[in-house]
N, C-alpha and C positions, 0 to 999 in steps of 0.2 A: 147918619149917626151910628146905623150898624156897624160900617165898615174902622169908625174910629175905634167903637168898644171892642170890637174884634183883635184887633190889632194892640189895645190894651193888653186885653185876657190873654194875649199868645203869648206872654213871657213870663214864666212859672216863679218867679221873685213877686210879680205883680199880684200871679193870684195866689201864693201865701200871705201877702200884706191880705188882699180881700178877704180871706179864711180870717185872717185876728179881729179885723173889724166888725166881719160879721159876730162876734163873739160879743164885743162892745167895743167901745170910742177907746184910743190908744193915741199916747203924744206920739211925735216923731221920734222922741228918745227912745221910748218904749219898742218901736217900731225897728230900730236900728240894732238893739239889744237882740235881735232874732236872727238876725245875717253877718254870715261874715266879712262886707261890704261897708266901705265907707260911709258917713254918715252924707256925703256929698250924691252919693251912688243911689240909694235909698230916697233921697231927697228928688232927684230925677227922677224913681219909678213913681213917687208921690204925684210930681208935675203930669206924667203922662195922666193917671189913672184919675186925675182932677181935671185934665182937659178932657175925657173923655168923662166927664160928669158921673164918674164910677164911687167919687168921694166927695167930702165936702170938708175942711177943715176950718178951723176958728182960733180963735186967741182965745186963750184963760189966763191971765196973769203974763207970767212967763213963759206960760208953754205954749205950744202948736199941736189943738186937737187933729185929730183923726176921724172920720166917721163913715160908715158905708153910705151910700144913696142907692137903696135898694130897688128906686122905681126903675133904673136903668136897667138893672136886669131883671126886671118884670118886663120891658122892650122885649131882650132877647128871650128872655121866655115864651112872649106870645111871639114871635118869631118862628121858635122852633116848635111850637106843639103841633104842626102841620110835618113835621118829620117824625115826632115822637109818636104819634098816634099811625104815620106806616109803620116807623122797627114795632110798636107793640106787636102789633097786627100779624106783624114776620113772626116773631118769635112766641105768638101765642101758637101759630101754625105749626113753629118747630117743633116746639112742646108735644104740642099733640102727635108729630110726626114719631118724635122717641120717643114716646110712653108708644104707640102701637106698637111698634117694634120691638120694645122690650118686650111687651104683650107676649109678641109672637114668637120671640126667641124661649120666654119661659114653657109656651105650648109644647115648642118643640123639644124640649127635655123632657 
């Protein structure tokens, strides 16, 4: 399942479609109205981003909702918090490695 949503998120059309939704539910009109991409085009990153269980869409009448499904990326969330928690770890070090340093450069003036 990782490597499908992966392969969703790698194309920066799909995750500004995921940026609106997470906002709220958006038709496909609505969606289309943001790119400057045919409405057939958008319709395709829709298909990926639904096969990879990223969305979920519905009928209302005439229109074709939009909606995030956000437990998927609660997946890659718990995923990555075993990387997130080494960079903290790095960069809390760095941190502390340039604050001494500056430390030590102000001494020395």
């Amino acid at each position: 399942m990782l490597d499908t949503t992966f392969a969703a998120l790698s194309d920066p059309t799909r995750r500004t479609i995921l940026d609106l939704l997470a906002e709220r539910e958006h038709s496909v009109g609505e969606l289309v109205d943001h790119f400057p991409i045919t409405q057939s085009a958008v319709s395709r990153h829709l298909n990926v981003l639904e096969q990879a269980d990223l969305i979920q869409r519905r009928r209302d009448g005439q229109r074709r909702l939009c909606a995030l499904r956000a437990e998927t990326l609660a997946e890659v969330d718990r995923w990555m918090e075993r990387y997130r928690r080494m960079w903290v770890g790095k960069l809390q070090r760095l941190d502390k490695a340039i604050q001494r340093r500056a430390v030590q450069r102000r001494k020395k003036r």
